[in-house]
C-alpha positions as CSV (number, residue, x, y, z in Angstrom):
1,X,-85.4,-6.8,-66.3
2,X,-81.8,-8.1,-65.4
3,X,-80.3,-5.1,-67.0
4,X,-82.2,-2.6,-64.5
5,X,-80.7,-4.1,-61.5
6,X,-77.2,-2.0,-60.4
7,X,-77.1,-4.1,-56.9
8,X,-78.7,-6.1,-54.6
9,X,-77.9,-7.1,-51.0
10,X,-79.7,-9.5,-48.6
11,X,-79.3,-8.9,-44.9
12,X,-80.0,-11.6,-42.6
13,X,-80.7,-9.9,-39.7
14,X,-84.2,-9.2,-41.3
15,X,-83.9,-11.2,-43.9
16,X,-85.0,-8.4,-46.6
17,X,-83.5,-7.7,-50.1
18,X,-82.6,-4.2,-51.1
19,X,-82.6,-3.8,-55.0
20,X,-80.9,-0.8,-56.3
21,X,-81.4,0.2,-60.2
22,X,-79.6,1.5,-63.0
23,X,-81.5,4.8,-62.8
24,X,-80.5,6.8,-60.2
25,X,-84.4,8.4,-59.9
26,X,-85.8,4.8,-59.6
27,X,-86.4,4.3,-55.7
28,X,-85.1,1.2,-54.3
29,X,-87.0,-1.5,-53.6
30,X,-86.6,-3.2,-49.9
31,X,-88.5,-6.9,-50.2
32,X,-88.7,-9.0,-47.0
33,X,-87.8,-12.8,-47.9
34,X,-89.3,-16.4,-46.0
35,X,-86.2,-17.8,-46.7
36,X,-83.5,-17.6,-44.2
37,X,-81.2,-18.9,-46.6
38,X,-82.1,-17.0,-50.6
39,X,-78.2,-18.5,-51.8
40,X,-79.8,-20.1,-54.7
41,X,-82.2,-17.1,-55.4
42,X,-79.0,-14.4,-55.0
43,X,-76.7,-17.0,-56.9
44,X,-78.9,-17.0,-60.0
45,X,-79.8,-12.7,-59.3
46,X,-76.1,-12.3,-59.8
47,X,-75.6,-14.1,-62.5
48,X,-78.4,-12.7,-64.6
49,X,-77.0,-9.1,-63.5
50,X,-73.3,-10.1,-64.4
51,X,-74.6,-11.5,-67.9
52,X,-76.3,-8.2,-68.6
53,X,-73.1,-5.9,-68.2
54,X,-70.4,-6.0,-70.4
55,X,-68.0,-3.8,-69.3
56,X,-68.1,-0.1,-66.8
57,X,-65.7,2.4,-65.9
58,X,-65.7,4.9,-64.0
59,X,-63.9,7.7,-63.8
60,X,-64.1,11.2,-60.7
61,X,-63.6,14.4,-62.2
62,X,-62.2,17.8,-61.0
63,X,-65.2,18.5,-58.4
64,X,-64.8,15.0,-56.6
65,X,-67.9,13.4,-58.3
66,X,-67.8,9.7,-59.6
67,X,-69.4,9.2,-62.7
68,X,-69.8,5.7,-64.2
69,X,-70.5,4.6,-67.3
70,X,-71.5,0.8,-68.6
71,X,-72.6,-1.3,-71.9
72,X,-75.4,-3.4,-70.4
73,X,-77.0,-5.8,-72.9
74,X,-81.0,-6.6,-73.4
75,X,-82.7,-9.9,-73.4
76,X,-82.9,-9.8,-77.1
77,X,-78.9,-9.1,-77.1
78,X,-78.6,-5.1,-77.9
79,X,-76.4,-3.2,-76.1
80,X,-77.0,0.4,-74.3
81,X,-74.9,2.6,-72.4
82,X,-75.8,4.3,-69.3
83,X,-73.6,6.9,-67.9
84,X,-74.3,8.0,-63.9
85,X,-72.7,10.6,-62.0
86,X,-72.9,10.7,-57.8
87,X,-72.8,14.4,-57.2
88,X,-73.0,17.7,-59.5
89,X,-71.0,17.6,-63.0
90,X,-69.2,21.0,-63.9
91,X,-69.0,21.8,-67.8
92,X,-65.9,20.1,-67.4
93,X,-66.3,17.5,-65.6
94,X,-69.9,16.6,-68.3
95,X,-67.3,17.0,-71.1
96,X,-65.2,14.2,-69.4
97,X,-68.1,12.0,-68.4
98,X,-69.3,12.2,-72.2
99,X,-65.5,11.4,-73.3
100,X,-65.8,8.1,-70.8
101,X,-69.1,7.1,-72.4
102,X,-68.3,7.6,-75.8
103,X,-64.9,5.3,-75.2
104,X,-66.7,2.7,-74.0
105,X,-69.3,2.9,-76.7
106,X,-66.7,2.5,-79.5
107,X,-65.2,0.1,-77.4
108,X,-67.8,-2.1,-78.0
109,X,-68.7,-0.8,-81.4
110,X,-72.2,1.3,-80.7
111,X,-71.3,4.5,-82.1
């Protein structure tokens, strides 16, 4: 699904695509193309990815950690947060990732 996909970059040079997902834990995934040109194929990627998020943030706390936080929306419409940190979150630095999520939740009126 659209809404999985965080990034994806082709690279020429051996003409492979490197997905990476929402979920941190997910692996990427590193396809090798045919194509030597995929501009169609990455021009419609990034605009299914672009419709799926509706707005992110992201914040770095005390400890130097980014966290990010996005509304993505489903197929069928419904929206879901996801909240991702980089590094190791301190009690403080989880109470201001949860503060960035929950702003962007009522932001978009899911809580």
């Amino acid at each position: 699904m659209w809404y999985e996909v965080q990034s994806a970059r082709w690279n020429g040079e051996d003409r492979s695509l490197r997905i990476a997902w929402v979920d941190p834990q997910r692996a990427a995934w590193k396809l090798h193309t045919v194509t030597e040109d995929p501009a169609d194929f990455m021009r419609a990627m990034t605009e299914a990815v672009d419709h799926s998020m509706v707005m992110h943030k992201q914040i770095v706390v005390e400890n130097g950690t980014k966290v990010v936080a996005q509304i993505r929306r489903r197929e069928d419409g419904h929206l879901f947060s996801i909240l991702t940190a980089d590094g190791p979150l301190s009690r403080e630095g989880q109470a201001q990732a949860d503060a960035l999520e929950r702003r962007l939740r009522e932001g978009v009126g899911l809580d």
